[in-house]
N, C-alpha and C positions, 0 to 999 in steps of 0.2 A: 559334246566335245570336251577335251581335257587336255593335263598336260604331264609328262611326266618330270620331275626333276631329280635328273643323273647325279650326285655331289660328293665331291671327292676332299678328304681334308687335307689342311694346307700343314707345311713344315713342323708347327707344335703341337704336339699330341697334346699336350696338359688342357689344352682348352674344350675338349668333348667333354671331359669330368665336371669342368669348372660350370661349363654350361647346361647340364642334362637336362635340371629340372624346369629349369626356364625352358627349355627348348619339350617336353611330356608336355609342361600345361597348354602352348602354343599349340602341339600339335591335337591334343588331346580337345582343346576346340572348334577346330577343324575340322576332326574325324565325327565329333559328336552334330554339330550345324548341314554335315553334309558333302564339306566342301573337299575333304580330303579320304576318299575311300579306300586310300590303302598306304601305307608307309612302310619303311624297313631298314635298319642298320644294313650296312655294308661292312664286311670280313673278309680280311686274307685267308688263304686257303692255312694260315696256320694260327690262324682267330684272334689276330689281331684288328680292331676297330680302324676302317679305311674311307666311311664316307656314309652318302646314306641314299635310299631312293623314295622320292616321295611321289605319291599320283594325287593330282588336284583338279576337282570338279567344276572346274570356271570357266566360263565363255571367251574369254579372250586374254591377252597378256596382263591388263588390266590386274587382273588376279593373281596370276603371278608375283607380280611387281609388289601387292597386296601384301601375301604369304610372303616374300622377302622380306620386307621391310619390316615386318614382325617377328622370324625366324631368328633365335639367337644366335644357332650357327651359321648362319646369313652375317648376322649383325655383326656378331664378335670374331668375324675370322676362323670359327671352325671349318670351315669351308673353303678349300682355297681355287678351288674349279669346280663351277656350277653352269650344267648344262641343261638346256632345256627344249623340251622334245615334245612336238603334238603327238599326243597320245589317247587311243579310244582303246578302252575293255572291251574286251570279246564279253555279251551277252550270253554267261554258260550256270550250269544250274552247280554253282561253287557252295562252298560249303562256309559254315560262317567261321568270318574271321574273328580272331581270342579277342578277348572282352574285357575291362577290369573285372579283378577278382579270378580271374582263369587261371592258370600255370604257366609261366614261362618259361621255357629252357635255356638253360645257361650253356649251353655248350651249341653247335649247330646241326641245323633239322631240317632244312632249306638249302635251294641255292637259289640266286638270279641270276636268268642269263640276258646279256644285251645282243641281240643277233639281227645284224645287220644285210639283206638283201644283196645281189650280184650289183654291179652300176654301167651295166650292160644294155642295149638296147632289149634284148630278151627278159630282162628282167622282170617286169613288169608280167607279161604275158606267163611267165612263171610260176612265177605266184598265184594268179587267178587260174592255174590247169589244177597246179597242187591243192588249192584252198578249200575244195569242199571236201577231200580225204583227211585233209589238215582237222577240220574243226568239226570231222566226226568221230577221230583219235582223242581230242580234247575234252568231246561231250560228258564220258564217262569217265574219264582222269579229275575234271572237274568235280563231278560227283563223288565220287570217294575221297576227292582227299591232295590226290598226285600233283594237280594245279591249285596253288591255292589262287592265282590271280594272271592273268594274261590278256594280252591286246595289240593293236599293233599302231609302232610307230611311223607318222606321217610326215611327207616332205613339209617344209616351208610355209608352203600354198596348204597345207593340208587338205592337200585333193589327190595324194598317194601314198599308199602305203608300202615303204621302203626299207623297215624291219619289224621286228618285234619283242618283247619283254615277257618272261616268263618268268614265276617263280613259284619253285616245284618240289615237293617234299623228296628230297636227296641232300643225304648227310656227308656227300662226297664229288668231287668233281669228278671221280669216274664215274660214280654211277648216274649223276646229271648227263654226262656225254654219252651212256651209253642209252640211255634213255631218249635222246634226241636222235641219235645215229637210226633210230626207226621212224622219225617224221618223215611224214611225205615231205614237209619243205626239206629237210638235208636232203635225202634222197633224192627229189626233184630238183637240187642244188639251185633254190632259193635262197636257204641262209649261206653264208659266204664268208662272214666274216663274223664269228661269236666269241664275247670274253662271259667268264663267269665269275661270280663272286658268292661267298658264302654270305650265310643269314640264319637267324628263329627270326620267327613272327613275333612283334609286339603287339599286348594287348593294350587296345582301344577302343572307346563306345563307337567303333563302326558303325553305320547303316551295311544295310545286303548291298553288295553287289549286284552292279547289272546279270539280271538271270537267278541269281540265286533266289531258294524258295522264300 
């Protein structure tokens, strides 16, 4: 079980700068212990820095509450809406994420998408018709490259999965849409309601991903 955190920065820009490196070593402990298998700025579609999305490996809110209270953009108001969302990775054979010492690109190479489920009585049944087309399209996307990370978001209870998080090597928000416009979930009109935002990958002493070799 996990968690993702959505985070969106508050009215002064000045304080992501102010904060950065507080906020690499924090995460960069994290990424390294375990607890945080994947992270990623948040970008306007015209690459201005909007926020960030973090996935964290902990069992219960507990943890959460944890990585808050140590987060500098948490702490210092870089953050001005922090959403939090059960969240499990899809298990796919991904490829490893950048590393210290790797290249990171300064411009974007990524998108993430937030894509949220119908809130329909069908809904539900939806999902599970589309699911096993879904994360046979994934299988080999995974693999090369196309997904670097995806999974899907749970209710509450965390006993439903009622969207999902992808983020997927496209350097533009058409070609992310048009890339989803072939999911069975769009097609099967599961997803329903998707925002996207740009991103690169940062490197971090990652562990593998669930699935990856």
């Amino acid at each position: 079980m996990g968690y993702a955190i959505l985070a969106f920065d508050g009215a002064d820009k000045t304080r992501r700068a102010a904060a950065m490196d507080r906020h690499r070593a924090v995460i960069s402990r994290w990424a390294e212990d375990g607890r945080m298998p994947f992270g990623t700025p948040l970008f306007t579609a015209e690459w201005v820095p909007s926020g960030s999305l973090m996935i964290l490996d902990v069992p219960d809110m507990a943890g959460v509450r944890a990585y808050l209270a140590e987060e500098p953009f948490s702490v210092e108001g870089v953050w001005g809406d922090v959403r939090v969302l059960p969240f499990r990775i899809a298990p796919l054979p991904y490829q490893r994420l950048p590393k210290p010492g790797d290249p990171v690109a300064s411009t974007r190479t990524h998108t993430v998408a937030i894509a949220y489920d119908g809130t329909d009585a069908e809904a539900s049944a939806r999902r599970q018709a589309a699911r096993p087309a879904h994360i046979a399209r994934m299988q080999p996307m995974a693999a090369d490259g196309t997904l670097a990370v995806g999974g899907a978001i749970l209710d509450e209870d965390e006993s439903r999965m009622i969207g999902s998080i992808t983020v997927t090597r496209h350097a533009s928000d058409e070609a992310a849409r048009a890339w989803m416009a072939e999911d069975p979930y769009v097609r099967g009109g599961v997803w329903q309601d998707i925002t996207l935002h740009a991103t690169r990958l940062a490197a971090l002493p990652y562990r593998p991903l669930p699935g990856a070799a």
